[in-house]
Backbone as a ProteinNet text record, in pm:
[ID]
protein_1_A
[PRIMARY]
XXXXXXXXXXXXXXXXXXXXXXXXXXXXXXXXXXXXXXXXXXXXXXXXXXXXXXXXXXXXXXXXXXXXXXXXXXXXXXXXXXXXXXXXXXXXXXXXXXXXXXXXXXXXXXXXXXXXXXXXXXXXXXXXXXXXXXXXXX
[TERTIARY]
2639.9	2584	2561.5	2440.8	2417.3	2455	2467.9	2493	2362.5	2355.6	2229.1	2222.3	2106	2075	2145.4	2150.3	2289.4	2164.8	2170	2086.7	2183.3	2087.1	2164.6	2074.1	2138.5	2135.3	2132.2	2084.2	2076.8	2056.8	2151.9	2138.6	2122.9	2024.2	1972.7	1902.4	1886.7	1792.1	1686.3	1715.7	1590	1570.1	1407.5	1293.2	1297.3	1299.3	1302.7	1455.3	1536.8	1662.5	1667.9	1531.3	1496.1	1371.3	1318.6	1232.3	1272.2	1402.8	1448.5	1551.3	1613.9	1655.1	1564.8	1465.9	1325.8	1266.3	1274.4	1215.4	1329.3	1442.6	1537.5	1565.2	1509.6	1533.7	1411.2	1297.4	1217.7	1202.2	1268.6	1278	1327.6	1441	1555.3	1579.3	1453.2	1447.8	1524.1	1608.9	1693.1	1603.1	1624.5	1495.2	1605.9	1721.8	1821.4	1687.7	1724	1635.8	1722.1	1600	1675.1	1619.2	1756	1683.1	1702	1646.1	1641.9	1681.7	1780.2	1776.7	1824.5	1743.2	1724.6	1858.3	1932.7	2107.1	2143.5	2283	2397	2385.5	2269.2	2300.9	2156.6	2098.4	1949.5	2035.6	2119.2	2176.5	2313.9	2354.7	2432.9	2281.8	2226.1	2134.5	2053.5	2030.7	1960.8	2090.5	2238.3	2328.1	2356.2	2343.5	2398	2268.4	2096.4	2007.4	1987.6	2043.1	2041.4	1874.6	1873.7	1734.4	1786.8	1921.2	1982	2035.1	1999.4	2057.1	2265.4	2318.2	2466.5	2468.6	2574.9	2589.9	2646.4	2607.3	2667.4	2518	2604.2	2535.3	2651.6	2577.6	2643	2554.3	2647.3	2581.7	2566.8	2495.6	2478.9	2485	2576.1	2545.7	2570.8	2511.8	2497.8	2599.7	2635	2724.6	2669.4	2581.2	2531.8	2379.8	2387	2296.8	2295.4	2145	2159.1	2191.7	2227.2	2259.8	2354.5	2413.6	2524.9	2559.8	2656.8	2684	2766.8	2744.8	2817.8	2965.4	3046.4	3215.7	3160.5	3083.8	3106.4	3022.9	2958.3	2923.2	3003.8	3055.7	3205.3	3317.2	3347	3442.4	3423.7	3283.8	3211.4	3189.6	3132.5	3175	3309	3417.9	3526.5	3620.4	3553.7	3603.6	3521.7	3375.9	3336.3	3387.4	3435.7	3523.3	3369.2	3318.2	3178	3105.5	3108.4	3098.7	3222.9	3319.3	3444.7	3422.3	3420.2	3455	3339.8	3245.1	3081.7	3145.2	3135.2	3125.9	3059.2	3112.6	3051.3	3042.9	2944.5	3006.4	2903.4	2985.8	2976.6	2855.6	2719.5	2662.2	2602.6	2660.7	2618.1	2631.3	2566	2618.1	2711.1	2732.6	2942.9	3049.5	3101.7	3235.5	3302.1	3316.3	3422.6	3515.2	3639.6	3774.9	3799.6	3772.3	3788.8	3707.6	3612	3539.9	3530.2	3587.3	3657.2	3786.5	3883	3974.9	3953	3876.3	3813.7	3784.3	3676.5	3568.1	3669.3	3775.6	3858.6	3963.2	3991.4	4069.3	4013.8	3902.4	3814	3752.7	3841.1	3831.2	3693.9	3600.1	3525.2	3556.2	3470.7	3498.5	3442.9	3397.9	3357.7	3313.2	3310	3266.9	3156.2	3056.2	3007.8	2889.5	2892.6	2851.6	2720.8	2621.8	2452.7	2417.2	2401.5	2365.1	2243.4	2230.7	2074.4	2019.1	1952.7	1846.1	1807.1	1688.2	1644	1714.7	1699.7	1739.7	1909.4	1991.9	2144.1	2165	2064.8	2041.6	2012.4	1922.5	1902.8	2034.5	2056.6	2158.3	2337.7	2283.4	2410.9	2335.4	2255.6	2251.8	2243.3	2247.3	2204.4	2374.5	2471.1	2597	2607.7	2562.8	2611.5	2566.3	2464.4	2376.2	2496.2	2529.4	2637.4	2716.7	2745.6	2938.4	2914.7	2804.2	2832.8	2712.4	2710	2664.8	2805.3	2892.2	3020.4	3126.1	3113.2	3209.5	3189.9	3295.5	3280.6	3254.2	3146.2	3140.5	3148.2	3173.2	3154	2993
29393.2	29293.4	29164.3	29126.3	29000.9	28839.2	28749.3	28658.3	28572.7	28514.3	28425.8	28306	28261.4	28228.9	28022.4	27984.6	27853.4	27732.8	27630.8	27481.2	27420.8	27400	27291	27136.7	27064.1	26908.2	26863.6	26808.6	26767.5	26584.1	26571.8	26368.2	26322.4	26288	26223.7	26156.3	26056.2	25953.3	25977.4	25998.6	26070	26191.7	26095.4	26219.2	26346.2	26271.4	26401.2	26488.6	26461.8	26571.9	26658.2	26599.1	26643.9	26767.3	26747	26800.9	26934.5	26894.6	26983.9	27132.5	27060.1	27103.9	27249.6	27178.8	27265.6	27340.4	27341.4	27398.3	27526.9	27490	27552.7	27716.4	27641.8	27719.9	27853.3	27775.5	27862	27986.4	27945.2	28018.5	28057.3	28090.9	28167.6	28290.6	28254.2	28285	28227.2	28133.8	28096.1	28034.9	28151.1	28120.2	28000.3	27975.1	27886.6	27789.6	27714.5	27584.5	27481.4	27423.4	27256.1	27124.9	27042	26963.9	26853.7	26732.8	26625.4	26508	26404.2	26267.1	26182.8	26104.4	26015.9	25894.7	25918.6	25847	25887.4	25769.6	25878.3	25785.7	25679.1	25701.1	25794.7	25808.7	25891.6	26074.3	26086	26223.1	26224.8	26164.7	26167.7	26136.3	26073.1	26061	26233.1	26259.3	26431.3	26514.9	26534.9	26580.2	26550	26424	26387.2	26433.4	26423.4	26438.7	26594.9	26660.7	26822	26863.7	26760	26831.3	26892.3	26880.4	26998.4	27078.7	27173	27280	27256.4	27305	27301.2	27473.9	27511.8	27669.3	27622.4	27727.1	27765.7	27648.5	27570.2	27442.8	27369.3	27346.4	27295	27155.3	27049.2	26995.5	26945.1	26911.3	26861.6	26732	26704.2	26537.6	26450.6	26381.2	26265.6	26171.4	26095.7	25982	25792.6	25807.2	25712.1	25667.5	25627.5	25606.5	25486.4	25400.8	25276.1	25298.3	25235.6	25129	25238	25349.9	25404.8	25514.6	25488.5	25602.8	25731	25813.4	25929.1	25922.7	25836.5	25811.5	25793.3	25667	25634.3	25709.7	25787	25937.9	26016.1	26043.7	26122.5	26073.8	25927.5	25864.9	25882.2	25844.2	25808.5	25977.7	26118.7	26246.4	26285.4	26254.4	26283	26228.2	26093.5	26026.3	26045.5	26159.5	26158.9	26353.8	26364	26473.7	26577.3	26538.1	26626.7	26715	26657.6	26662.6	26686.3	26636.4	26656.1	26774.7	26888.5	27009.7	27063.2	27015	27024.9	27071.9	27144.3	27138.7	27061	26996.3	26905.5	26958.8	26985.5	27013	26866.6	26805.2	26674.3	26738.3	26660.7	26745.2	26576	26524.2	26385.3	26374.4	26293.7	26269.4	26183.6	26121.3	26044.5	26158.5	26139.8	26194.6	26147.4	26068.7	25947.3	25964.7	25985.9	26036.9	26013.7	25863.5	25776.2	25841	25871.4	25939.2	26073.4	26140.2	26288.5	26271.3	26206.3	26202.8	26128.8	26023.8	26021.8	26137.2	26218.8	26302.3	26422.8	26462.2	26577.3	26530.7	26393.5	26290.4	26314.5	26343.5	26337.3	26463.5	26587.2	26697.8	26789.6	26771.6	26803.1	26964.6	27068.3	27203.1	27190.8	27083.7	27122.3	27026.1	26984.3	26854.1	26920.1	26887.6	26941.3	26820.2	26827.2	26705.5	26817.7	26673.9	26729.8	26815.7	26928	26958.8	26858.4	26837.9	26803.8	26851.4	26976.6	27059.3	27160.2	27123.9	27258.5	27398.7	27393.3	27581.4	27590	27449.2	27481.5	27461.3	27324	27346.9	27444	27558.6	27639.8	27703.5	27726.4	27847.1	27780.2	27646.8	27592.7	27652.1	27620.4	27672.5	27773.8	27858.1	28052.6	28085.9	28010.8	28005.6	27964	27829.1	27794.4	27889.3	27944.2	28027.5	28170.2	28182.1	28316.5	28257.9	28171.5	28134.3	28121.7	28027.7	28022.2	28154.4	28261.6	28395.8	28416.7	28446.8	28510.8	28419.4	28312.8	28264.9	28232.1	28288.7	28259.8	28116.3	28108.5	27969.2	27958.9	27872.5	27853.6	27860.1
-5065.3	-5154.1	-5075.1	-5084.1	-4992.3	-5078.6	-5028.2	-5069.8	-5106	-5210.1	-5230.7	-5169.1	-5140.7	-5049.5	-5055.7	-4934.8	-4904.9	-4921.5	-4994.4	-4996.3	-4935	-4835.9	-4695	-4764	-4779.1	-4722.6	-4604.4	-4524.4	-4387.3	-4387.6	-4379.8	-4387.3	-4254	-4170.8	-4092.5	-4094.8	-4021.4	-4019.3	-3883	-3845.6	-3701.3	-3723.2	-3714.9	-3718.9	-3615.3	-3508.4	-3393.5	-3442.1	-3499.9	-3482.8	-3629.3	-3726.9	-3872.4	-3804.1	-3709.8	-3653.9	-3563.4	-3479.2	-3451.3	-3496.5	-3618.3	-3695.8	-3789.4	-3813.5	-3877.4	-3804.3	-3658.6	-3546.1	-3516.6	-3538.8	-3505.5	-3604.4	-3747.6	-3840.8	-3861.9	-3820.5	-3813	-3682.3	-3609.7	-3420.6	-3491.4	-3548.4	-3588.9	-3723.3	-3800.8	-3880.9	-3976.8	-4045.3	-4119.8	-4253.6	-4319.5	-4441.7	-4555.7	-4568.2	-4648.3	-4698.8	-4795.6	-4834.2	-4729.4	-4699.8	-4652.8	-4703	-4737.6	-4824	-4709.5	-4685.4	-4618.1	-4657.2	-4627.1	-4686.8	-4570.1	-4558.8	-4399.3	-4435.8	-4508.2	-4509.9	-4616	-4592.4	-4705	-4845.9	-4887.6	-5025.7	-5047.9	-4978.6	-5043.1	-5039.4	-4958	-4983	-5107.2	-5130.6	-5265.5	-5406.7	-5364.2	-5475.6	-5486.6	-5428.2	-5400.6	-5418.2	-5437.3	-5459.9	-5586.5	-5665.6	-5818.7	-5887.6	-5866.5	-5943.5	-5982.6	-5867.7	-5880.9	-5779.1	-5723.7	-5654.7	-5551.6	-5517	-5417.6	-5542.2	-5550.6	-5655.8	-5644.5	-5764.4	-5743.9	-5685.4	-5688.8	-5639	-5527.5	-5440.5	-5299.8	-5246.1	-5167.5	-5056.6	-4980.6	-4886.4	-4786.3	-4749.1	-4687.8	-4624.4	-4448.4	-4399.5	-4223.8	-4232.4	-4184.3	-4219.5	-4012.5	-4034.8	-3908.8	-3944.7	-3815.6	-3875.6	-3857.2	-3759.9	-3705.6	-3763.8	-3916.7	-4036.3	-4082.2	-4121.9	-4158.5	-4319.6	-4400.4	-4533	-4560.4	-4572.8	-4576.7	-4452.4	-4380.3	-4237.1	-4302.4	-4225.8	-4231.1	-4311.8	-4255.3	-4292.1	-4423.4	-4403.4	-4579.1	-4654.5	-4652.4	-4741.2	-4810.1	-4667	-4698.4	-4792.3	-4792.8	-4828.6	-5014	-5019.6	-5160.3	-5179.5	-5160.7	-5189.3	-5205.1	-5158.3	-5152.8	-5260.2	-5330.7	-5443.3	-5562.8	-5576	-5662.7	-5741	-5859.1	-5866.5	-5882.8	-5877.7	-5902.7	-5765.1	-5652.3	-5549.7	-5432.8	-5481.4	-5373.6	-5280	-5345.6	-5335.8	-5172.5	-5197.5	-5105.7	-4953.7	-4898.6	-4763.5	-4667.6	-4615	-4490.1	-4343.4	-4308.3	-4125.1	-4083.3	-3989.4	-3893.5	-3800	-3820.6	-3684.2	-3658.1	-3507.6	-3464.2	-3353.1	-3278.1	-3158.3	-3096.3	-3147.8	-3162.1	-3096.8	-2998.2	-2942.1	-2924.3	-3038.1	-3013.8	-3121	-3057.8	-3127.3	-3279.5	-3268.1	-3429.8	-3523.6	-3506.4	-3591.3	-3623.2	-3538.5	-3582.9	-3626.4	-3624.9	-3672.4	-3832.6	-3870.3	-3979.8	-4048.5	-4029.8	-4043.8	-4099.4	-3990.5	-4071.5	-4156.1	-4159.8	-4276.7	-4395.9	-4394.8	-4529.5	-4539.9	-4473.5	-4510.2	-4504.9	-4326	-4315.2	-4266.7	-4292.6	-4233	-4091.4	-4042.6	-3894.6	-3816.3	-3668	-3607.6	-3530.9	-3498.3	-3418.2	-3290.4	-3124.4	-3174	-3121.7	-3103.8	-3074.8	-2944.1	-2928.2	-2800.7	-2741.2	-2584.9	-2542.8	-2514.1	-2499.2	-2505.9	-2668.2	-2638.8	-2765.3	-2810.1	-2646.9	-2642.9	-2728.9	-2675	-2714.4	-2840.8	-2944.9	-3074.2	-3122.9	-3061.1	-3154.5	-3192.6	-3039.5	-3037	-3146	-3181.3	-3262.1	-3425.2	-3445.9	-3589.6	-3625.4	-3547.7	-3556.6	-3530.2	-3460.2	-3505.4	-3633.2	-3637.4	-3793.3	-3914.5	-3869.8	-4006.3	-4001.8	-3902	-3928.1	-3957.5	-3928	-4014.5	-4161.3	-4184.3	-4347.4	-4420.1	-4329.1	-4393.2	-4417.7	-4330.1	-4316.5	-4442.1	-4434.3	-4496.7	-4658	-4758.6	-4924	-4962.1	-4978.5	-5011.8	-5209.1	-5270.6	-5403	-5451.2
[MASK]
++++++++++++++++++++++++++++++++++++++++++++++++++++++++++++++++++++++++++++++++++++++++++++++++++++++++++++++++++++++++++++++++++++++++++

């Protein structure tokens, strides 16, 4: 029995890594919906309106975002009882300790930071697309 199909959120604010992301999905085949919101109050607003469907979704979130960043996404999902629950995986380019130690403070399933080449993005979301094939999501 296959699982129906995962609405990813992807909160970034750069184009080129919204671009790569989409590039990635299509090389790969990863038919999932993806929804887009270039920061973190336009991606809680697309999470509370339901234009990201509820069900099984996940989100990608960046941390390095103007008028709300990554942390404080998280902070404001994590205090709303409607949303708490959401899966987050960290995908940014920050390797900077404070912010993973944040990031799994606030109960993210995953850090991941940005590869720099194409080829190693792909090869990160065709991981990610098997883990959350593999894994029960709500």
């Amino acid at each position: 029995m296959s699982n129906p199909s995962l609405n990813i959120l992807l909160v970034e604010d750069d184009e080129v890594d919204v671009m790569n992301v989409r590039r990635a999905f299509d090389k790969n085949h990863i038919t999932n919906p993806l929804f887009v919101a270039s920061n973190g109050v336009e991606g809680l607003e697309k999470l509370r309106s339901g234009e990201v469907p509820q069900g099984r979704r996940i989100v990608l979130l960046d941390l390095n975002m103007p008028k709300m960043n990554g942390i404080e996404f998280l902070r404001e999902l994590r205090s709303d009882p409607a949303l708490a629950p959401t899966p987050v995986v960290v995908l940014t380019t920050s390797n900077n300790d404070r912010d993973k130690i944040d990031a799994f403070n606030l109960n993210v399933a995953g850090y991941l930071v940005k590869p720099v080449t194409f080829a190693e993005f792909s090869e990160l979301m065709v991981t990610l697309n098997k883990y959350w094939t593999l894994v029960e999501m709500p």
